[in-house]
N, C-alpha and C positions, 0 to 999 in steps of 0.2 A: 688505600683508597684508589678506584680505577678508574682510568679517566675516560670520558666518555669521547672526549673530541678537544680536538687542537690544532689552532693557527698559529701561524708560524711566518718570519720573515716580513715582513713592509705589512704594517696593519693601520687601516682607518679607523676611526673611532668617530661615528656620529650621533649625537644628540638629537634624536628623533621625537623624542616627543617632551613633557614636562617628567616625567619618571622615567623614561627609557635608554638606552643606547645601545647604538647598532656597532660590532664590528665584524670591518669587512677585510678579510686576507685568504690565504692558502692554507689549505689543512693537508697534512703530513702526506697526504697520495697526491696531493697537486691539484685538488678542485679547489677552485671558488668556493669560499662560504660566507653566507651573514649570519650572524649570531647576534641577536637580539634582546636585551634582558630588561626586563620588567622593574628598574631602578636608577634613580638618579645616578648620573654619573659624577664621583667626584670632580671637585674643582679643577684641583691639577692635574687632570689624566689629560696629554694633550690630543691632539685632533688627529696626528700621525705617530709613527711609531715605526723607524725603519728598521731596526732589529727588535721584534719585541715578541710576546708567547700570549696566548689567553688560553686557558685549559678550562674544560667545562668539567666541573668534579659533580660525584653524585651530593645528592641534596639539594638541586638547584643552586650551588656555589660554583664560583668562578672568581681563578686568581688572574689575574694583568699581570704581566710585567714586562721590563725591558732593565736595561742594563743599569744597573745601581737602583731601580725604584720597583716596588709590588703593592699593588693592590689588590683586597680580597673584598667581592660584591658578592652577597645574599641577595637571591633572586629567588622570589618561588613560581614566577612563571620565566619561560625562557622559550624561544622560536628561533630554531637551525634549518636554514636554506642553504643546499647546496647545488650550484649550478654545475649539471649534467651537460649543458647544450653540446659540449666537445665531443664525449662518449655518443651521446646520442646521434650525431647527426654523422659522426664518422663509419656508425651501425649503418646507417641509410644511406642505397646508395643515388647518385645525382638522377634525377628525373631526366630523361632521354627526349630533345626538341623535337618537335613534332615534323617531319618533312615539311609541312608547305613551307610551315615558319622559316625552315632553313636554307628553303629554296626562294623565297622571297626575300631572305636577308642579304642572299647570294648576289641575287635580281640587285638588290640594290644599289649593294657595292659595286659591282659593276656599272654601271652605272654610273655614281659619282667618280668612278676612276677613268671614263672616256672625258674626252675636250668636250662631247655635248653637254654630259652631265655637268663638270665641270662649269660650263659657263651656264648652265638651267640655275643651278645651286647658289653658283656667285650673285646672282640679282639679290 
């Protein structure tokens, strides 16, 4: 059986709704993910999980576990987010300040760094 996706290392586990639970850790290339599953979450599944695994198996299955304990949850719906924001925004490069902007921020500081400004500012 091949696994479709897997967190790994410090995992949250939230209780989001009356059938659901969210967890939120690092999948094997290092994004962010939330993994969502369409069922109660057992009692003693705790809230953290500093060494712990979720594997998402086909069939909408998903095993938990952490060190000495596993859980195995039937889900037949399931919702995987994975936050890109790092890749993405390292693609794009910084938007260039416009001259006035930077000649007015200039203006400014100057400004507060002479005695006039200095004492305009202090009132």
């Amino acid at each position: 059986m091949a696994r479709a996706m897997r967190l790994k290392g410090p995992i949250e586990c939230r209780r989001t709704a009356v059938a659901c639970v969210t967890f939120v850790g690092q999948t094997e290339r290092g994004e962010r993910a939330y993994v969502t599953l369409a069922v109660s979450a057992p009692a003693d599944l705790p809230p953290r999980m500093d060494d712990g695994a979720v594997e998402l198996l086909e069939g909408g299955r998903c095993r938990v576990s952490m060190a000495g304990r596993e859980w195995n949850l039937d889900s037949g719906r399931l919702l995987v987010h994975r936050d890109v924001s790092g890749p993405f925004y390292t693609a794009l490069p910084p938007r260039r300040v416009p001259l006035a902007k930077r000649v007015l921020y200039g203006l400014m500081l100057a400004v507060a760094g002479s005695p006039v400004g200095r004492r305009w500012f202090a009132r």
